[in-house]
N, C-alpha and C positions, 0 to 999 in steps of 0.2 A: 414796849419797855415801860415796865411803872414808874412814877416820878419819886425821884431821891428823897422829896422835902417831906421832912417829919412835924406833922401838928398835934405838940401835946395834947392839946385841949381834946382831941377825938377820943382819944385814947380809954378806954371803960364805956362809949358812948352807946347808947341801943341805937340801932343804925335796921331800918327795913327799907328795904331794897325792890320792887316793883320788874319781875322778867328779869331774874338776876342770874337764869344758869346758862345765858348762852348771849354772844356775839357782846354788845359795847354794855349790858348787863352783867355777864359773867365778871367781863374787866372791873366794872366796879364795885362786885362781891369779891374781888380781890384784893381790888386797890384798898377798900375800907377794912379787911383783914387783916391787911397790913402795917394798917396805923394802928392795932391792938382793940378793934373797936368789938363790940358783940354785936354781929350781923344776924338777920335772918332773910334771907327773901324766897319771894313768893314767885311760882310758874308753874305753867300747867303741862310739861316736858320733865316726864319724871326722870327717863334713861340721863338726858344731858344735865342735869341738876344734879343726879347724885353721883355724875363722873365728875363733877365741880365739885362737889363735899367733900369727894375723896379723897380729889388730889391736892387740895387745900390741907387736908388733913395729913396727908403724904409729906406737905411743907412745913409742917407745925402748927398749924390755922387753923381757923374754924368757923364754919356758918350752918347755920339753921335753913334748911330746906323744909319749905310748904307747899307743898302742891293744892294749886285751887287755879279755879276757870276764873280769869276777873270780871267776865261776863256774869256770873253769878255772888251778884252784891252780898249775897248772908254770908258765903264762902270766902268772901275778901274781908269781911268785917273777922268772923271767925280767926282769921289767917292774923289777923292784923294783931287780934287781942290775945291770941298764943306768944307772938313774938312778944308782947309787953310783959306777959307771964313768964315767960322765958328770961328774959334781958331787961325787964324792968321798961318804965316809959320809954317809948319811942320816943329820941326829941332830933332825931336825922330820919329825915320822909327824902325816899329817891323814888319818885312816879318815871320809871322808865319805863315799862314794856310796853310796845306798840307790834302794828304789822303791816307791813307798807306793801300793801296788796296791788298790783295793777288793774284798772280795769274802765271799760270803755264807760262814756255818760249814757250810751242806750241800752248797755247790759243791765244798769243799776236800779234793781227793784228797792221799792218802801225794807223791804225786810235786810237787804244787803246793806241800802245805806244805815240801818238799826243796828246792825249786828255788828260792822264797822266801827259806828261813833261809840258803840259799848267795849269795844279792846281802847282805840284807841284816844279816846278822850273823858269818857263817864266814871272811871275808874280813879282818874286821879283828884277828882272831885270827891269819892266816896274814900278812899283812903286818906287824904286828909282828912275827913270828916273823922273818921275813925281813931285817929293818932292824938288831932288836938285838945282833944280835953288831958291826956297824960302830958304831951307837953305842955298845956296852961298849966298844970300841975306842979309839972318839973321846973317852972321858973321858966320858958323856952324853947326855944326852938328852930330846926331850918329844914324849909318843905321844898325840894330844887325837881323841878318838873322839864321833863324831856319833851320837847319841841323837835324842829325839823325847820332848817333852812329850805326846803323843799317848796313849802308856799310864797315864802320870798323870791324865789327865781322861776315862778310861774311854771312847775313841775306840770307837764299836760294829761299825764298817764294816770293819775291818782286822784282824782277830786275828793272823793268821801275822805281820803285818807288828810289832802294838806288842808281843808276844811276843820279836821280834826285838830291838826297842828297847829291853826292859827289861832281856833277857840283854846288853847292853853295856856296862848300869849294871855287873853282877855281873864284867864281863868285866875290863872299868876295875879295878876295886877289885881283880881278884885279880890283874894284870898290874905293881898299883903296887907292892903287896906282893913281888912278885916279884923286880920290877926295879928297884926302890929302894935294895937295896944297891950296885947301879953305875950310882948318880948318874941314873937315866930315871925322868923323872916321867912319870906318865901318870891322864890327867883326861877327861873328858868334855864336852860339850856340847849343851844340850836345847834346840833350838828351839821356840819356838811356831807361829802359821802366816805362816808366809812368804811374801812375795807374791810366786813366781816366777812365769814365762812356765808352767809346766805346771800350776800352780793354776789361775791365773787362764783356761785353757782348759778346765780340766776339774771344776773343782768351788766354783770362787767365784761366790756372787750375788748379787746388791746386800741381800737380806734378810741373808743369811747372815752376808757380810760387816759389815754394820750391824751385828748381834746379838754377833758378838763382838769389834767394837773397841768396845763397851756394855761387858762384862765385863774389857776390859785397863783398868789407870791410866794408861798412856800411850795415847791416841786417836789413834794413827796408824798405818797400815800397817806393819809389819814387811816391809824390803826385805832383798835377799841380803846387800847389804853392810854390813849391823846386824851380821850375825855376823862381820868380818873383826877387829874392835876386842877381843872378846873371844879370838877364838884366836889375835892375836896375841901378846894379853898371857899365854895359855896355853902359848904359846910360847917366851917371854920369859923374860931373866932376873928380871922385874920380879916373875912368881910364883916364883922359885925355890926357896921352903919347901909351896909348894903339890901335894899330890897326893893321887891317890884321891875326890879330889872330882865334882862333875857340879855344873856351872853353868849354871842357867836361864835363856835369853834367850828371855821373849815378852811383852815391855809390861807383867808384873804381871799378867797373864792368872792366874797363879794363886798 
């Protein structure tokens, strides 16, 4: 369910979006939709991105669909400075797309763990790079980068992946420091588990899942659109003294 509360301020805003046509992505090429804002986001899933144009478009909406590998820096840079051509400076950066890959520490060659840190963590380093000078431009900015509560509760099955997650954290905090003298805040955002369509195909089980909405204080699934309420307000002028932070959303999971 998307959240009720309406923030003027987004409203007209160029808003690019990072793995926006599918699972807690999709929700938030919707959620920013529907604050009136001019979205574009980027994925390299072209059938499930333009079934999200569509049906955006089917509601009155509307977003800009890029198809690029974000493993290929010229192709995310490219992607980056259409959407500004498009919608004018970018001054709302959502580094979301990741891939929470499982896989053991003796399966992990040099080139896996490369190819890893390049989806999940080099990208939103280079996407901001890309964005900041239109928002230094535009007066401003807010760059909200997706994390993973996963490295917090010593996740065993992913290393490369919450390695990934936690250089975000460090990535965050040195990017706010940075960019804090010209008005770009920039924060994070830590999921817990999410009930998207790729979980629940490849690693939820009724044990599993029992066992830890047992450990959240809120007993109920985490859906993708849990997270659109906070990165709007990360968004927002409603944080406007807020940066360098990382905001936890998983039911009190921890």
């Amino acid at each position: 369910m998307m959240p009720s509360v309406r923030h003027p301020d987004l409203e007209g805003r160029s808003v690019l979006i990072t793995g926006g046509g599918s699972g807690i992505g999709a929700a938030l090429t919707e959620g920013f939709a529907r604050q009136g804002c001019k979205v574009a986001f980027i994925d390299i899933a072209r059938e499930a991105s333009e079934t999200l144009a569509a049906r955006l478009r089917d509601a009155g909406l509307s977003a800009l669909f890029l198809q690029a590998d974000l493993r290929d820096i010229d192709a995310l840079r490219q992607a980056a400075a259409e959407a500004a051509e498009t919608h004018g400076p970018v001054t709302v950066l959502v580094n979301n797309a990741a891939y929470d890959q499982r896989h053991e520490i003796a399966d992990v060659t040099v080139d896996y763990w490369d190819d890893n840190q390049a989806i999940n963590l080099r990208p939103h380093f280079f996407t901001a790079q890309a964005v900041a000078p239109g928002m230094k431009a535009a007066g401003g900015g807010s760059i909200i980068n997706f994390a993973s509560t996963s490295f917090m509760i010593n996740h065993p099955d992913m290393p490369s992946y919450t390695a990934a997650k936690a250089g975000i954290i460090g990535l965050t905090k040195g990017l706010a420091g940075k960019l804090g003298p010209d008005r770009i805040r920039v924060n994070a955002i830590a999921p817990g588990w999410v009930m998207t369509e790729r979980q629940r195909e490849l690693w939820v089980t009724p044990d599993g899942l029992s066992a830890h909405l047992e450990r959240q204080c809120l007993k109920e699934e985490m859906q993708p659109a849990d997270l659109v309420g906070p990165c709007l307000f990360l968004a927002s002028d409603a944080s406007r003294m807020l940066t360098a932070q990382t905001l936890i959303v998983d039911a009190g999971h921890l």
